[in-house]
PQR file with spaces between the fields and no chain letter, atoms N, CA, C, O and H, PARSE charges and radii, in Angstrom:
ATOM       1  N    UNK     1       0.842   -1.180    0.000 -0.4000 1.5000
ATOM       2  CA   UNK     1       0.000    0.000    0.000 -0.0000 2.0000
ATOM       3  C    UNK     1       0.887    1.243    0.000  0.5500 1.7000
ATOM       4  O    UNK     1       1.957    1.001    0.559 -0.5500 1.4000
ATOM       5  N    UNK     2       0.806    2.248   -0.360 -0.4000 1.5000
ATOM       6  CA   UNK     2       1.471    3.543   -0.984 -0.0000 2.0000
ATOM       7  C    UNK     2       0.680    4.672    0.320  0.5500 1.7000
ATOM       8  O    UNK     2      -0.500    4.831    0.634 -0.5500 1.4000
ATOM       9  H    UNK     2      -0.063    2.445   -0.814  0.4000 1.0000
ATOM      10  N    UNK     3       1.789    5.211    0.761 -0.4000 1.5000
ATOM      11  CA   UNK     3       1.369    5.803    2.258 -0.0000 2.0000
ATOM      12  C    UNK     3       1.690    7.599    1.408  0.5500 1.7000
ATOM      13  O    UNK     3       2.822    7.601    0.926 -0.5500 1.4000
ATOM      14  H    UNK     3       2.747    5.082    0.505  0.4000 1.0000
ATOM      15  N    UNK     4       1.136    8.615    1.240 -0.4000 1.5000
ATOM      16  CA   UNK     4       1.779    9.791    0.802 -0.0000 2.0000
ATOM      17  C    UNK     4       1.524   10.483    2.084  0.5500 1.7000
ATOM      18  O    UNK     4       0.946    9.898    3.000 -0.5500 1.4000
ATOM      19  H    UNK     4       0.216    8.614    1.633  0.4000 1.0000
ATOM      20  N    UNK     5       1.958   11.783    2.191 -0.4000 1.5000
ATOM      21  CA   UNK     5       2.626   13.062    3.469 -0.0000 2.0000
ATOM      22  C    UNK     5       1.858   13.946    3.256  0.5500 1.7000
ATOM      23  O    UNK     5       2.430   15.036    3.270 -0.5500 1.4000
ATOM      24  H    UNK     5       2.427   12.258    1.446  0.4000 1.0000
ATOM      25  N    UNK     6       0.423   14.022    2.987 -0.4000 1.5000
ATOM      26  CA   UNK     6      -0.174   15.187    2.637 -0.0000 2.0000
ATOM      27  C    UNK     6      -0.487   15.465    1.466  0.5500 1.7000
ATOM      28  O    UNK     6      -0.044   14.684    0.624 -0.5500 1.4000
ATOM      29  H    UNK     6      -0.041   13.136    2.975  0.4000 1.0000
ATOM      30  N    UNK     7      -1.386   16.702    0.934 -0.4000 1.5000
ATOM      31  CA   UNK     7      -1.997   16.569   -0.151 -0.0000 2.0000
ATOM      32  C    UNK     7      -1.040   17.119   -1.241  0.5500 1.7000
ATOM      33  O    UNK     7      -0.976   16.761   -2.417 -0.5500 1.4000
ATOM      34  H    UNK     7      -1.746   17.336    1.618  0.4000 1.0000
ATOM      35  N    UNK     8      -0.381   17.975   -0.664 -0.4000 1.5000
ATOM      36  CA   UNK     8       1.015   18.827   -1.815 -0.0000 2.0000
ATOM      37  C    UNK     8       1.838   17.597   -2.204  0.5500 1.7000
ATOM      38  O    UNK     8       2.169   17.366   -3.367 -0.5500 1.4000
ATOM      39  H    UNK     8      -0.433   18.266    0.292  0.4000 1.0000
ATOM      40  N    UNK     9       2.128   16.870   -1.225 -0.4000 1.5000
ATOM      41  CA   UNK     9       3.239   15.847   -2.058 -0.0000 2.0000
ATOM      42  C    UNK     9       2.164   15.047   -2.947  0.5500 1.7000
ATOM      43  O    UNK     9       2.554   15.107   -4.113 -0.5500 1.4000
ATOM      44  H    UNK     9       1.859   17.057   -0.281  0.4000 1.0000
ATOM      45  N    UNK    10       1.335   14.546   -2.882 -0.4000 1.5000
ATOM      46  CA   UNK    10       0.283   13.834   -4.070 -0.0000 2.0000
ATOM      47  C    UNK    10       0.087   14.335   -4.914  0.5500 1.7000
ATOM      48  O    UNK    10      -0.332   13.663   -5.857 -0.5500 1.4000
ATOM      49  H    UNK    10       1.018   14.497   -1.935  0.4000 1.0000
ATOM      50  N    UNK    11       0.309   16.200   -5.150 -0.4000 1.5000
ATOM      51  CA   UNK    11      -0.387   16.825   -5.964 -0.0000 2.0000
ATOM      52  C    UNK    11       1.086   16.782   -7.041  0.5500 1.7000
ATOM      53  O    UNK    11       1.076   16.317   -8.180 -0.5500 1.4000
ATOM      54  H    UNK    11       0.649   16.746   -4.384  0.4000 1.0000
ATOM      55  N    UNK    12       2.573   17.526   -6.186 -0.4000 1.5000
ATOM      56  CA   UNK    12       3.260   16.961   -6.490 -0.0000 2.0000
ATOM      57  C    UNK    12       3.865   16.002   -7.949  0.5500 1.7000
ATOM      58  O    UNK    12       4.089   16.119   -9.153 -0.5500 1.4000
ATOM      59  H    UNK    12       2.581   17.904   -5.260  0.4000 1.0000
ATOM      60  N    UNK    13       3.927   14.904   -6.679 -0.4000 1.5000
ATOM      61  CA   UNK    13       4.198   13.534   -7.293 -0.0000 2.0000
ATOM      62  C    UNK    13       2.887   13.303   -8.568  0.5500 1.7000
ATOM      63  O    UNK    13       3.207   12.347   -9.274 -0.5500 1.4000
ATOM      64  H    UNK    13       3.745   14.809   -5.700  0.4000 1.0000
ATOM      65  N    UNK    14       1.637   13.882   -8.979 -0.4000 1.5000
ATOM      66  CA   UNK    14       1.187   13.159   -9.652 -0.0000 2.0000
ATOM      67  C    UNK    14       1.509   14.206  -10.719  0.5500 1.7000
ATOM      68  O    UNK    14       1.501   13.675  -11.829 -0.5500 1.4000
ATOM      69  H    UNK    14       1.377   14.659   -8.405  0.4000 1.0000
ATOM      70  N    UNK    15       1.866   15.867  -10.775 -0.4000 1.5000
ATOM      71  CA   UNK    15       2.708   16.227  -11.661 -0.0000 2.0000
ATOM      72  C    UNK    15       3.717   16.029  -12.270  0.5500 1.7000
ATOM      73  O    UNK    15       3.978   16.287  -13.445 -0.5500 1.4000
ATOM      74  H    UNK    15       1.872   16.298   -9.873  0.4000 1.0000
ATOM      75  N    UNK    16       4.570   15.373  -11.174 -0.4000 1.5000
ATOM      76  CA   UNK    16       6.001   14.948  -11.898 -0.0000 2.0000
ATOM      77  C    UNK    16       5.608   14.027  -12.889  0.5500 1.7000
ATOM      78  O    UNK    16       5.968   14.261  -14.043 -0.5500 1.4000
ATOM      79  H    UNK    16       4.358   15.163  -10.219  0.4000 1.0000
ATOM      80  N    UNK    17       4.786   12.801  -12.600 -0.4000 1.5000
ATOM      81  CA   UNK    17       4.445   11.679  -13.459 -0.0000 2.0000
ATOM      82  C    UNK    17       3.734   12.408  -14.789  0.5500 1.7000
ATOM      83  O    UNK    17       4.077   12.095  -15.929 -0.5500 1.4000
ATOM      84  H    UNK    17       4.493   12.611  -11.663  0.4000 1.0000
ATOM      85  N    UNK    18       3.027   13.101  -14.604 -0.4000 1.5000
ATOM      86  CA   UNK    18       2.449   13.999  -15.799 -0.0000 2.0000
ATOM      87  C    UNK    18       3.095   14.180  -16.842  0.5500 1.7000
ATOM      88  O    UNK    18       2.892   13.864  -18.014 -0.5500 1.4000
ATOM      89  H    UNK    18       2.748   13.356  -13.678  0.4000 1.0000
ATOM      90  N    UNK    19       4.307   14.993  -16.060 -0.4000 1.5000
ATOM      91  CA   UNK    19       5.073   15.487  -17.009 -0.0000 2.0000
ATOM      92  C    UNK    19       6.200   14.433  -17.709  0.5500 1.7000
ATOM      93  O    UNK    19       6.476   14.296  -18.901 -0.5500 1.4000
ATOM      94  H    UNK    19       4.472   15.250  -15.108  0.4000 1.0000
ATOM      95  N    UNK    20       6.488   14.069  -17.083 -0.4000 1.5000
ATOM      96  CA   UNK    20       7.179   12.250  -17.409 -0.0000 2.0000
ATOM      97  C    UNK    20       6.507   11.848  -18.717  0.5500 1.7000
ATOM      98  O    UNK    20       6.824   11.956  -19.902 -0.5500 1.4000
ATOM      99  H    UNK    20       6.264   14.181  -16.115  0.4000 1.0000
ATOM     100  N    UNK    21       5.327   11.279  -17.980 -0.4000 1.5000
ATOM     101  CA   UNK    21       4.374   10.723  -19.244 -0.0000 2.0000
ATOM     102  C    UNK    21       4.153   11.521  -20.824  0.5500 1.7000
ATOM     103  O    UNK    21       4.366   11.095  -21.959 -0.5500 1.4000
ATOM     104  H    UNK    21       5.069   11.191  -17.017  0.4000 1.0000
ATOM     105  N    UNK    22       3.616   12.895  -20.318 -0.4000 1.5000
ATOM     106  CA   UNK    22       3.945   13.922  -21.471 -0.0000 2.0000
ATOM     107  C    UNK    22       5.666   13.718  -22.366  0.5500 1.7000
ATOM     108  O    UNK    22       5.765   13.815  -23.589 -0.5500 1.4000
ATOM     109  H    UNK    22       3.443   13.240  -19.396  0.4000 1.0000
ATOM     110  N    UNK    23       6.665   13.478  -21.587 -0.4000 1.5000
ATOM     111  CA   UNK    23       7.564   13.631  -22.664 -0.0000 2.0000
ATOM     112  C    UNK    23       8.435   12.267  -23.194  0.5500 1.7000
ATOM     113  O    UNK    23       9.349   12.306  -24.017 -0.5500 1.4000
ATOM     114  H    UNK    23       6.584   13.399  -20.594  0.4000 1.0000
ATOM     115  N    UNK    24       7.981   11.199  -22.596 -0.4000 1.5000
ATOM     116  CA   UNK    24       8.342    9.841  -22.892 -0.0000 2.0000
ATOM     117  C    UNK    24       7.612    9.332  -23.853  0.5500 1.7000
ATOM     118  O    UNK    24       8.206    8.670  -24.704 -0.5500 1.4000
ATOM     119  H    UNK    24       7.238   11.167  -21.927  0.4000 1.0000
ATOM     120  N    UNK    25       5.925    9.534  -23.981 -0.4000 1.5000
ATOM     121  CA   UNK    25       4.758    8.513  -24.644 -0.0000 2.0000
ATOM     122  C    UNK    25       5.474    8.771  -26.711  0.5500 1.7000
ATOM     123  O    UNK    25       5.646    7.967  -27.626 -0.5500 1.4000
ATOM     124  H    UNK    25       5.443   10.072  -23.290  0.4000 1.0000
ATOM     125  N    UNK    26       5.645   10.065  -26.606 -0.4000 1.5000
ATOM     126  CA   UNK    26       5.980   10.868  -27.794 -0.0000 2.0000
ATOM     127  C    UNK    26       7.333    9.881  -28.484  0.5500 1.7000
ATOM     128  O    UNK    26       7.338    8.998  -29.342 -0.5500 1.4000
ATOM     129  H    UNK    26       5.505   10.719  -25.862  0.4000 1.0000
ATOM     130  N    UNK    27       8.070   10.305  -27.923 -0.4000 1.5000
ATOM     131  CA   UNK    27       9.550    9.490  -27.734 -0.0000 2.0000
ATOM     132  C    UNK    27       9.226    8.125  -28.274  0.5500 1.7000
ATOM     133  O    UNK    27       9.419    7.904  -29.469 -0.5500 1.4000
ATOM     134  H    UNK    27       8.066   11.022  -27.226  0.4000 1.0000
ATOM     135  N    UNK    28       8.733    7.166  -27.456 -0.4000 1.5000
ATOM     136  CA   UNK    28       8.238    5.768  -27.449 -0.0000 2.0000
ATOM     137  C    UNK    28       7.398    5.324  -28.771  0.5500 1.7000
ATOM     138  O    UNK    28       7.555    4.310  -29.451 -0.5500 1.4000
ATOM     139  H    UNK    28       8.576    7.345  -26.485  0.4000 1.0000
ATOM     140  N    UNK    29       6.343    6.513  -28.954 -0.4000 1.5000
ATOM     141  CA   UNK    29       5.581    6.658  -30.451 -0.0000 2.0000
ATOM     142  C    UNK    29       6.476    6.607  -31.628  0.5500 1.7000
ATOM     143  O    UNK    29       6.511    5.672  -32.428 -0.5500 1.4000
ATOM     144  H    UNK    29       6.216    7.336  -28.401  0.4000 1.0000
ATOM     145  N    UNK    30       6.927    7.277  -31.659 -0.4000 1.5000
ATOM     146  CA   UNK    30       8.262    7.754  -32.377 -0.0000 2.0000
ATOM     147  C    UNK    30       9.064    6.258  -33.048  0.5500 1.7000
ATOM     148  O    UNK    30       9.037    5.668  -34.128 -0.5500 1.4000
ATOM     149  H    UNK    30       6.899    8.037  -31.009  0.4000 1.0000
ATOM     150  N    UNK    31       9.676    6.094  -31.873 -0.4000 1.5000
ATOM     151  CA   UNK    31      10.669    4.429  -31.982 -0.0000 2.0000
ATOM     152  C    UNK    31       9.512    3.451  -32.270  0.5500 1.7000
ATOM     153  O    UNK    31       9.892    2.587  -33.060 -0.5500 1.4000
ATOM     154  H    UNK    31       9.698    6.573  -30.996  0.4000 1.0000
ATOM     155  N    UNK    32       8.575    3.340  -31.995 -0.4000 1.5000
ATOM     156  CA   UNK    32       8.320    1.940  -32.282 -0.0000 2.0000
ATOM     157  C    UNK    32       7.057    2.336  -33.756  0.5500 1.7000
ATOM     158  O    UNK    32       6.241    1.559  -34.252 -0.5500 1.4000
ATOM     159  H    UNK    32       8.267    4.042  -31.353  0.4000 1.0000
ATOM     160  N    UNK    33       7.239    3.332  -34.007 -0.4000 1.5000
ATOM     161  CA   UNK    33       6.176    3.380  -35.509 -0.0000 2.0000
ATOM     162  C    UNK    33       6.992    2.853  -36.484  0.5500 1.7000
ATOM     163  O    UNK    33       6.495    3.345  -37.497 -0.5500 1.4000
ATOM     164  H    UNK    33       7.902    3.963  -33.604  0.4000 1.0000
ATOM     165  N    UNK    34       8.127    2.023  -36.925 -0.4000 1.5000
ATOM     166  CA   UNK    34       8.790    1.142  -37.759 -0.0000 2.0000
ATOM     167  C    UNK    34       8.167   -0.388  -37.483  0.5500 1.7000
ATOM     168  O    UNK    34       7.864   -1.210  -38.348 -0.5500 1.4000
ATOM     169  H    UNK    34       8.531    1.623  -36.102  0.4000 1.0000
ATOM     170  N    UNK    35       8.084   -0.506  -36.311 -0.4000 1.5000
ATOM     171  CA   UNK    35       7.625   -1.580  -35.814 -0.0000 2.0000
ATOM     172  C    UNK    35       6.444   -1.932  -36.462  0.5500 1.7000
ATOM     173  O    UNK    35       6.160   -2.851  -37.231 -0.5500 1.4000
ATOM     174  H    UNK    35       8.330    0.162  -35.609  0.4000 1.0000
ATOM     175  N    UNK    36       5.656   -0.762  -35.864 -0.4000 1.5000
ATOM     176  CA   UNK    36       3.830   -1.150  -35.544 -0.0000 2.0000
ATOM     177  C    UNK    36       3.629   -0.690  -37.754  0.5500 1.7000
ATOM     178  O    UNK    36       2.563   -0.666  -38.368 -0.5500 1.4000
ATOM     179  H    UNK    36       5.886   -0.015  -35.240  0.4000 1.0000
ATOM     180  N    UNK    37       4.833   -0.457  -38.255 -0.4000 1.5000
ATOM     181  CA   UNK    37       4.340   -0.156  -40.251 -0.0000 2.0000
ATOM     182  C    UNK    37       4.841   -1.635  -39.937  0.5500 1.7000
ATOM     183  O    UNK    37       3.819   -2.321  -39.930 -0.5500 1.4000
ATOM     184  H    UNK    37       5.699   -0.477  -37.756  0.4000 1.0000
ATOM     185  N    UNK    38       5.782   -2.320  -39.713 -0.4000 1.5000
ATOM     186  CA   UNK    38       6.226   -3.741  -40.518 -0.0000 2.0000
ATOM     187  C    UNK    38       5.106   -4.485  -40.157  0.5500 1.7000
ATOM     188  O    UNK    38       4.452   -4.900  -41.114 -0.5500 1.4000
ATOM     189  H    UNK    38       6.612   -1.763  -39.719  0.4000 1.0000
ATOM     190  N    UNK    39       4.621   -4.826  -38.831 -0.4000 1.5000
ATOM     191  CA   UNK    39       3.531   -6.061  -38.340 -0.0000 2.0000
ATOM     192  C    UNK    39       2.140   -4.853  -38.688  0.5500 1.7000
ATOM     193  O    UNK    39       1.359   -4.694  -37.750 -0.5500 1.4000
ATOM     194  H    UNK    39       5.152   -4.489  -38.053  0.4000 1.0000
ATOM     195  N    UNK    40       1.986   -4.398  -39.428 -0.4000 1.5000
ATOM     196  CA   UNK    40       0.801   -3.820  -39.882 -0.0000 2.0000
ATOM     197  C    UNK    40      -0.530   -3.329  -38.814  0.5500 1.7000
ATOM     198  O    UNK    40      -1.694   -2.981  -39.009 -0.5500 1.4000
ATOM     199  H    UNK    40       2.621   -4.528  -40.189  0.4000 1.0000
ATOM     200  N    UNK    41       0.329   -3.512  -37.624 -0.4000 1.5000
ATOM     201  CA   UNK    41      -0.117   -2.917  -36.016 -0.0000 2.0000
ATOM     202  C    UNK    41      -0.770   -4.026  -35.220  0.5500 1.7000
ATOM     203  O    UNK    41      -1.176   -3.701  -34.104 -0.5500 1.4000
ATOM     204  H    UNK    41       1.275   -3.795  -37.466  0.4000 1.0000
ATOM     205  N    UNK    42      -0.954   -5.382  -35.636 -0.4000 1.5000
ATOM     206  CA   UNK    42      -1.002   -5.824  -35.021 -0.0000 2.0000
ATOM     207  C    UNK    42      -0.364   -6.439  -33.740  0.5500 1.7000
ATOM     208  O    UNK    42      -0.801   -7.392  -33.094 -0.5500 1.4000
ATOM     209  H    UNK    42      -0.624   -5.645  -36.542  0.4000 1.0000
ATOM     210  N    UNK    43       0.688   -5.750  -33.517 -0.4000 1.5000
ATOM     211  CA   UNK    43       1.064   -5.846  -31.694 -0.0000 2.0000
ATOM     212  C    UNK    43       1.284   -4.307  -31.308  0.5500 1.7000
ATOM     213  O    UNK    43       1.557   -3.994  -30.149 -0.5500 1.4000
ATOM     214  H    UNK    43       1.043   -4.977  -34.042  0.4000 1.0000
C-alpha cells in the first residue's frame, strides 16, 4: 500500500508523473512506428 505526506506531495508527485508521461509517450511513439508499419499494427 502507498502511504503519501499530505496533499502537496500527491499533488506533487502526480505532476512529476504527468510530465514524465507527457515527454516519454511521444519518444516511445516515435521508436516503435517502424515496428507497428512492418507487423501492420497488429502488436
Amino acid at each position: 500500500m502507498i502511504h503519501v505526506d499530505g496533499f502537496l506531495a500527491a499533488l506533487v508527485a502526480a505532476f512529476l508523473l504527468g510530465i514524465v508521461n507527457a515527454i516519454i509517450k511521444p519518444i516511445l511513439v516515435f521508436l516503435t512506428f517502424p515496428i507497428t508499419v512492418l507487423t501492420l499494427g497488429l502488436f
